[in-house]
N, C-alpha and C positions, 0 to 999 in steps of 0.2 A: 774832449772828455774821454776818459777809460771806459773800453766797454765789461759791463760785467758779464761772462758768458757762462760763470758759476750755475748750474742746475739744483733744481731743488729736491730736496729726497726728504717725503713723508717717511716719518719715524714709528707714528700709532697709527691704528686702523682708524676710519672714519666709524663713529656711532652709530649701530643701525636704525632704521628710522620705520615705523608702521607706517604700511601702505595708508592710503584714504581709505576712510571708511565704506565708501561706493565701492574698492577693491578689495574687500575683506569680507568673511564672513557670513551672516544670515543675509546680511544688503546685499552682498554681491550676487549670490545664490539665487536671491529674488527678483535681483533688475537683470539677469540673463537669460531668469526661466520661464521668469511669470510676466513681467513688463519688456521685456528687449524690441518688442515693438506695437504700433499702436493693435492690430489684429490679436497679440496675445493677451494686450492688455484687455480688449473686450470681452474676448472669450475666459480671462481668469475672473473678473467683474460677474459673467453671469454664473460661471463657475462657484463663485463664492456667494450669490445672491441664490443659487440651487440647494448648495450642501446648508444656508443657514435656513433655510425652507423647511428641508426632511428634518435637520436638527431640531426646528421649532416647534413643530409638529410630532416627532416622536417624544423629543425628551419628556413632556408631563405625564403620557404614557407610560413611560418607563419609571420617575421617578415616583409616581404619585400608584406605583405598583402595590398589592396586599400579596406578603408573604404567609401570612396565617389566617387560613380560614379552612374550613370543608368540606364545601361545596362553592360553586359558581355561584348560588344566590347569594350565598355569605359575603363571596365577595363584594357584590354588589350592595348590600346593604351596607360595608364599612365605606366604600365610594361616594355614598348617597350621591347618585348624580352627576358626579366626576369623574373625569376620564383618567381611566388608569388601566391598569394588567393587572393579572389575574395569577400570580408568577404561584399561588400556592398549588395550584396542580403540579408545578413541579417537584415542590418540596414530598408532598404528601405520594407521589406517585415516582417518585427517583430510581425504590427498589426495579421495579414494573422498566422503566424506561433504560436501564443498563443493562439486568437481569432476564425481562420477563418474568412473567406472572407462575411460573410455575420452576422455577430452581429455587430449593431448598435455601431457607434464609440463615441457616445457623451454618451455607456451605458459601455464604459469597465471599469466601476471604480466600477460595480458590483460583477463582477470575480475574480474582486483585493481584495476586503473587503471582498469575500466571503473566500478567503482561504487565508486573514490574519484571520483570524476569525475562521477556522478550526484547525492553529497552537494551537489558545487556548483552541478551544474545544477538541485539542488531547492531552491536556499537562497533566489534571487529571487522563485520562487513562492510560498514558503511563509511569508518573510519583506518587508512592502512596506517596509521602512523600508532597505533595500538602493539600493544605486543601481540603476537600472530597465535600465541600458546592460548587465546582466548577464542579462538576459533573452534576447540575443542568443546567450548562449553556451548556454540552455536549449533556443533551439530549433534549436541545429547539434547538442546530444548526442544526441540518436536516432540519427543518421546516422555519428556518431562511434561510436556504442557498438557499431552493427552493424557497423562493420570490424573492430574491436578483436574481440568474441566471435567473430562468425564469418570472418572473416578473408578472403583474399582481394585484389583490388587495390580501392583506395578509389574507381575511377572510379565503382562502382556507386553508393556514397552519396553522391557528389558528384552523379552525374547523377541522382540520385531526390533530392536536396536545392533542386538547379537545376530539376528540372519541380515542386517544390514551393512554388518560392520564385514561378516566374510563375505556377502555376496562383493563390496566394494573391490574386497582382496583377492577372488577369484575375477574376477574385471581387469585388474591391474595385472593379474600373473598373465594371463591368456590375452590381454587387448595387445603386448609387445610384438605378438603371433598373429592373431585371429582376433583383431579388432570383435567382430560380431560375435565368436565364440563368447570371448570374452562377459559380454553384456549379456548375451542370454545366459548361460553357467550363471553369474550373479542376480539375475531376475529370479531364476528359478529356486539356488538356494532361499532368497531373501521370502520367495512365497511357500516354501515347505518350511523355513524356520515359524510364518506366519499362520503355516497348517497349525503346527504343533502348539502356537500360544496357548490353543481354544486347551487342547487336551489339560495341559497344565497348569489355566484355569480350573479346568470341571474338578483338577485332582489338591486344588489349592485355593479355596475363594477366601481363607480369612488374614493370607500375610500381608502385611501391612497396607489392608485395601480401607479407600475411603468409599464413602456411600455414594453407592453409584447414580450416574445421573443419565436417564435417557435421551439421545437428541431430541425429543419432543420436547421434552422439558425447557430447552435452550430459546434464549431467545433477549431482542432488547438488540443495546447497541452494542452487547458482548458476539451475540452472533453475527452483524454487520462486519466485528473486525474480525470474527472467526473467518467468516467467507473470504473477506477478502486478503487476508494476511498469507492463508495458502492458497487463494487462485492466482496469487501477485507471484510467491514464490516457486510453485511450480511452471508456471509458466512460462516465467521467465527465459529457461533452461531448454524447457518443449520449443520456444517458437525460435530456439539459436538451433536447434535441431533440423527445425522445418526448414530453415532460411537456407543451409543449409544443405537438406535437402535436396532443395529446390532448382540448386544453382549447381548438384550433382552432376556427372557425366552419364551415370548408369541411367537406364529411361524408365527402369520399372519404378524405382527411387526417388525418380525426379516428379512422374507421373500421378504416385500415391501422393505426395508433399501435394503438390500443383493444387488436386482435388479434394485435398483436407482444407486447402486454406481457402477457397474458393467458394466450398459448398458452408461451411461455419462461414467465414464475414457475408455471405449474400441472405444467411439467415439471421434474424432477429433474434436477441437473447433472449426476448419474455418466450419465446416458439422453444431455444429449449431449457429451458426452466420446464415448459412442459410437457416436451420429452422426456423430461429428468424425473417429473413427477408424475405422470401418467405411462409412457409409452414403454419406459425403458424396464418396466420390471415384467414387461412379457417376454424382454428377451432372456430370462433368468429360469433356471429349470423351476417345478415347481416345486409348492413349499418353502422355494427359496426367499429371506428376506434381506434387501440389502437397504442401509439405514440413508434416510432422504437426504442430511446433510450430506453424506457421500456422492451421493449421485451429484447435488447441486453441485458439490464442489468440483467435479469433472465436467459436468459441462463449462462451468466458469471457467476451470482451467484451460479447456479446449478452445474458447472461445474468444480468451486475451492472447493465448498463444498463436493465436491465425492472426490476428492484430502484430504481435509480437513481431513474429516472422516477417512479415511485409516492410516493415520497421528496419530489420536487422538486413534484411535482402536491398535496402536502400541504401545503407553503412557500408554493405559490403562492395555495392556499384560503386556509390563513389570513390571508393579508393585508386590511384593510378594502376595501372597494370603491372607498372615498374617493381610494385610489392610482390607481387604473384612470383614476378622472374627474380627478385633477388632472392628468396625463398628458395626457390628452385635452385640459383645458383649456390649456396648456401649448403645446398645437398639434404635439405629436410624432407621428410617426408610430408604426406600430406596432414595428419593431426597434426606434427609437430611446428609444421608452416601455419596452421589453423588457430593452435592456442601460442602459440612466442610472438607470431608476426602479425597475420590478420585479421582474428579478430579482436584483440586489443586497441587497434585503430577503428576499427569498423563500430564496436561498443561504444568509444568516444565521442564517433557521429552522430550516433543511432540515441545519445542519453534523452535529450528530449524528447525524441518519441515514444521511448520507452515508456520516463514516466508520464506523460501524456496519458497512454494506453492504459497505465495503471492506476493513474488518476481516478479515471472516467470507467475502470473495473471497480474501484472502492465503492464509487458512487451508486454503480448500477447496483452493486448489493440489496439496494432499496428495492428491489424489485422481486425479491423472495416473497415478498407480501402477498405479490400475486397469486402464489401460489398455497397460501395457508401456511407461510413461516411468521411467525409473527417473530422479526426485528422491531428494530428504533421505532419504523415507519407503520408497519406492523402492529405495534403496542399501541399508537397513535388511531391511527384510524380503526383498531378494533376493542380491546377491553375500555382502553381508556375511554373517549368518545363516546363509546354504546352505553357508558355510565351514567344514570339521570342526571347525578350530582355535580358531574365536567362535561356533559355537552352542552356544547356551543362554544368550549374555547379552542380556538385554533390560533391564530397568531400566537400566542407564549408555547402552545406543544413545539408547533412546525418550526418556532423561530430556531426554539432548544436544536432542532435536529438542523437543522441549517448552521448553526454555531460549532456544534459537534465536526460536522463533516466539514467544513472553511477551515479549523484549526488543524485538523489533520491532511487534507490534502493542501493547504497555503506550507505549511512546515516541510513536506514535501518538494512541494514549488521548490521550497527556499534550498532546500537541500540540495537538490539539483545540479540549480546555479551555483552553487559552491564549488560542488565539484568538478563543474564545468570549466570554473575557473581553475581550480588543483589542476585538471589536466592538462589545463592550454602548455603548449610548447612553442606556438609560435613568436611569442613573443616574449622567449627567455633568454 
């Protein structure tokens, strides 16, 4: 017989064909993560007999909530009996709980526009893939947002934006020479532009000023992000400073850094809060007043920024040595090895601890309380609370303030890891 040793040659692709449904999808997702063995399966079992517990248990709570009433008893006479929430303190007490109880109600549309206006001013920073011309509008909001909150005529930010803008420019002319000349020359102009606001107020108080508002006045969950949106932001910058520092050759330099960070993280921040509120206005000549939010916000600053630095002092350890001598061979100087080469790595390491640190600054905000700021926390445990009509509710205030802060430090979180991700290069 002939042998046939013709080959065969497929002409169309094969049809493709869906995996099994155990290989695909929600199934697979859940026999990997949650069943893949008997030990997970147990522990996903009481996992889901827990979370249907709190569920069962909260949810008539929550659903079976009264949004209109005005008082806590009222509440309860629409319950008759029934377990529910009492959610109308919210409703009734909202101004109080973002505001506080003393900023002008015909000015909250200051507060509003101030931190839709922050959204944008964080969006260049946070995102480089923006046009960079937007940068420009991040660093006129500072100056914008203090007229807007405290109100006022706008010469002040304008003339503390103009001794800003030269002192930067005297910084830049002289830092190419005399690094230190530099910065001080720019310190100095920026606090004699700062002298000269006040005059210019005293000789101008009605152009384009809004109704001023004292920091006493402030308060709610508006001063929660006050504090912590500039002790985040200064800080930031102070403890790249310290780190820094630290890790100086010069000993006098190394020595002050060493004992700043040292003496703030071995001290507790409620300790200076009340330095900030009690101790520190003896060091001020007399008659002098300088306004409490200021102060709080310096110690905060000082206080994330020693957190900070330890942080950035660990980014910068780890980097190989190899960095330090290719710099060097490279022929850079030491700023210029500082900002091109190292710490752009160093920041990369250091992002979780970062926001970590800044997390757990946001939070501490809650602790101005202590000292007679009435925030969020503040508003809670004093006007509101001492009122006949809402005492005894707690769970619906606390839960509110607990929702508030989850949403903004969780989105944070989340941001993080984003970036974290943007930067990876090892696996590009």
């Amino acid at each position: 017989m002939p042998e046939n040793n013709g080959s065969f040659v497929r002409h169309q692709l094969i049809e493709e064909q869906m995996p099994p449904i155990t290989e695909r999808g929600m199934v697979k997702w859940i026999r990997e993560n949650l069943f893949s063995s008997m030990f997970n399966t147990i522990m996903t079992l009481i996992s889901l007999w827990v979370i249907y517990s709190i569920i069962a248990g909260f949810a008539p709570w929550f659903i079976n909530g009264v949004w209109n009433a005005n008082s806590v008893r009222e509440c309860y006479d629409i319950l008759d009996g029934a377990s529910g929430a009492c959610f109308a303190v919210l409703k009734e007490r909202f101004p109080q709980l973002f505001y506080g109880f003393k900023y002008p109600s015909t000015e909250y549309w200051r507060p509003n526009f101030a931190i839709i206006l922050l959204l944008f001013a964080l969006a260049p920073v946070l995102f480089s893939k923006l046009p960079r011309q937007l940068l420009n509008f991040s660093l006129i909001y500072p100056f914008l947002a203090y007229w807007l909150i405290w109100g006022g005529t706008p010469l002040v930010p304008v003339m503390a934006f103009f001794g800003f803008a030269v002192g930067v420019y005297c910084f830049r002319r002289f830092s190419a020479n005399a690094f230190a000349l530099g910065a001080i020359v720019g310190v100095i102009v920026a606090i004699i532009f700062w002298v000269l606001s006040g005059y210019v107020v005293g000789a101008n108080k009605t152009f384009l000023a809004l109704e001023a508002v004292p920091s006493r006045d402030m308060g709610g969950f508006m001063l929660n992000i006050l504090l912590g949106t500039i002790a985040v932001s200064l800080s930031i910058p102070l403890g790249i400073v310290l780190a820094l520092g630290r890790q100086s050759n010069m000993p006098i330099i190394k020595w002050i850094c060493v004992l700043f960070i040292e003496f703030i993280r071995g001290v507790p921040l409620i300790t200076l809060l009340f330095v900030a509120n009690v101790i520190l206005a003896f060091f001020f000549p007399p008659d002098t007043s300088v306004d409490l939010i200021l102060r709080v916000i310096v110690m905060m600053t000082f206080f994330n920024a020693a957190y900070i630095a330890e942080v950035v002092r660990g980014g910068l350890a780890a980097l190989p040595s190899g960095q330090y001598e290719a710099a060097n061979s490279l022929g850079l100087d030491y700023a210029q090895s500082m900002r091109l080469i190292i710490l752009p790595q160093a920041l990369k390491i250091s992002i979780p601890g970062i926001v970590n640190t800044c997390v757990g600054m946001l939070k501490d905000t809650t602790l101005v309380s202590i000292i007679s700021m009435f925030d969020l926390v503040g508003m809670i445990r004093g006007p509101i609370l001492s009122s006949t009509a809402w005492n005894g509710v707690y769970w619906e205030l606390f839960g509110a303030a607990a929702t508030l802060f989850f949403v903004i430090c969780f989105s944070v979180s989340k941001y993080s890891q984003w970036l974290e991700r943007q930067l990876e290069t090892s696996n590009r």
